[in-house]
N, C-alpha and C positions, 0 to 999 in steps of 0.2 A: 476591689475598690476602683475608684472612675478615677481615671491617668490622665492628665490633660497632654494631649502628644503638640501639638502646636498652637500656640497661640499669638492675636494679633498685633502688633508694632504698635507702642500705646496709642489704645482705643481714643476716637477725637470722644469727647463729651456729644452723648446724642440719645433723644428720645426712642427711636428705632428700637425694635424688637432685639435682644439678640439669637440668631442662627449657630447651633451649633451640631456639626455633624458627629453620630456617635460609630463609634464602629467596636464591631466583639472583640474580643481580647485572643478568639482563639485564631482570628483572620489572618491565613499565611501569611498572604500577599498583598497588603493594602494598600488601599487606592492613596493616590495625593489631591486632595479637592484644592480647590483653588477660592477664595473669598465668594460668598453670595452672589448671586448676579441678578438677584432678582434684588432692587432698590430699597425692597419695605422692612431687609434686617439690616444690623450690623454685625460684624464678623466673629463668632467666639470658636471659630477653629475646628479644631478636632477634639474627642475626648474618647478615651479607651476601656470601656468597662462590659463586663460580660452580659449581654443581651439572652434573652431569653427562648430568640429566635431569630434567624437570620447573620448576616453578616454584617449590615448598617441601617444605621436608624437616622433621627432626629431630634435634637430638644431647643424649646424655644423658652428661653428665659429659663434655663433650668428644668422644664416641663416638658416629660419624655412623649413623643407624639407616637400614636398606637399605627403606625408605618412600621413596615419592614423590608429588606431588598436582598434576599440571596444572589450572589455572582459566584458565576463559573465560566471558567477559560471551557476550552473543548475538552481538553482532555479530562478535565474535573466534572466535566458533563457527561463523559461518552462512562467514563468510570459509574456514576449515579445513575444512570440507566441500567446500567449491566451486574456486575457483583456489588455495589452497594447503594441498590436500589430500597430494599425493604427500609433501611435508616434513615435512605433520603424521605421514603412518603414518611415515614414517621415525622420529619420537621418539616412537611409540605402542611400536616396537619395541624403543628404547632402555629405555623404562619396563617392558619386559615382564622383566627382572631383577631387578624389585621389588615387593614389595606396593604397589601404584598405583591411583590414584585419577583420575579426569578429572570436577571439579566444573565445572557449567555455571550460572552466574548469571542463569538461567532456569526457570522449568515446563517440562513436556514438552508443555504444553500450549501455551506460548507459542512454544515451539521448532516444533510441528505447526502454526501457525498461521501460518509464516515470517515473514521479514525483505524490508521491501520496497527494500532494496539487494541483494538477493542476487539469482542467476539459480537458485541452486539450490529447489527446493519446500520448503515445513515437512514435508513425510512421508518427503520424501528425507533430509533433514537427522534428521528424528529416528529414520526406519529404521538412518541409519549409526552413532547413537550404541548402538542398542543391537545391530550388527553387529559394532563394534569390540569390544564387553564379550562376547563370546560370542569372534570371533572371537581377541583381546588376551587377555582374562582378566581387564580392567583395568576396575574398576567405575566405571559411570560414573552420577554423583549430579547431578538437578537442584533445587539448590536455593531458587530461586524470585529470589533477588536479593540483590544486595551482602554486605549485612548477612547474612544467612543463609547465603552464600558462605565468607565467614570465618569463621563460629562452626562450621559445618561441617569448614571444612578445620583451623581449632583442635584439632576435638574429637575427628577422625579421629586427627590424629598425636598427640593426647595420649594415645585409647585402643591407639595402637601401640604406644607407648611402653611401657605400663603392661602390654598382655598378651606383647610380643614383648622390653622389657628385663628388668624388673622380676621375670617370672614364669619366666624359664629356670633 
């Protein structure tokens, strides 16, 4: 069922769209979004319900938008390369019905550099990231850590929102 995990300090009365960020229900570690920033919604928070794919989505007014954004830290990365690669491409396929996203809370540099729990190399791991975006279609964004992880995958679905609700 859809969990509303925060919501925003009574809403003023206003025409604006509302923005609500969705996220899975299976997601460790989730992110903390902070209010729209893009002017043309207003705020409906967060809401927790199992997605079909991915780790965060979108809904505007209620209306779930066919976006999706898997994140992974490094080490959740360097893991899906190596021994649980065959499951990842199985939800890299799932995501390919969607304008998708695969943010890595990483550089490509730090990703080339590898992870010293992994068997898999930093060139193998960053060669598959950008095999799967060629391969998938499904871009994939390092950027750089946590905090840049979420402002990123914020600002992806906000600008979804805005050029695939808003402007049809």
């Amino acid at each position: 069922g859809r969990r509303k995990l925060a919501s925003p300090a009574m809403p003023r009365r206003t025409d604006k769209p509302v923005l609500s960020f969705v996220q899975d229900s299976r997601e460790q570690l989730p992110l903390t979004f902070t209010p729209p920033k893009r002017r043309e919604f207003s705020d409906g928070g967060v809401i927790c319900y199992g997605l079909d794919a991915g780790d965060y989505s979108c809904e505007v007014n209620g209306e779930l938008l066919p976006v999706r954004v898997e994140r992974k830290t490094i080490s959740d990365y360097f893991g899906v390369v190596g021994r649980g690669r065959q499951r990842f491409e199985r939800e890299l396929e799932r995501l390919r019905a969607y304008t998708a996203f695969l943010v890595i809370e990483a550089t490509a540099d730090e990703i080339r550099h590898g992870c010293e729990r992994s068997l898999v190399s930093g060139e193998a791991a960053y060669a598959s990231a950008l095999c799967w975006n060629v391969k998938t279609g499904i871009s994939v964004v390092f950027a750089g850590n946590r905090r840049t992880g979420r402002d990123t995958v914020q600002r992806l679905l906000e600008e979804f929102a805005v050029h695939s609700y808003l402007k049809k």
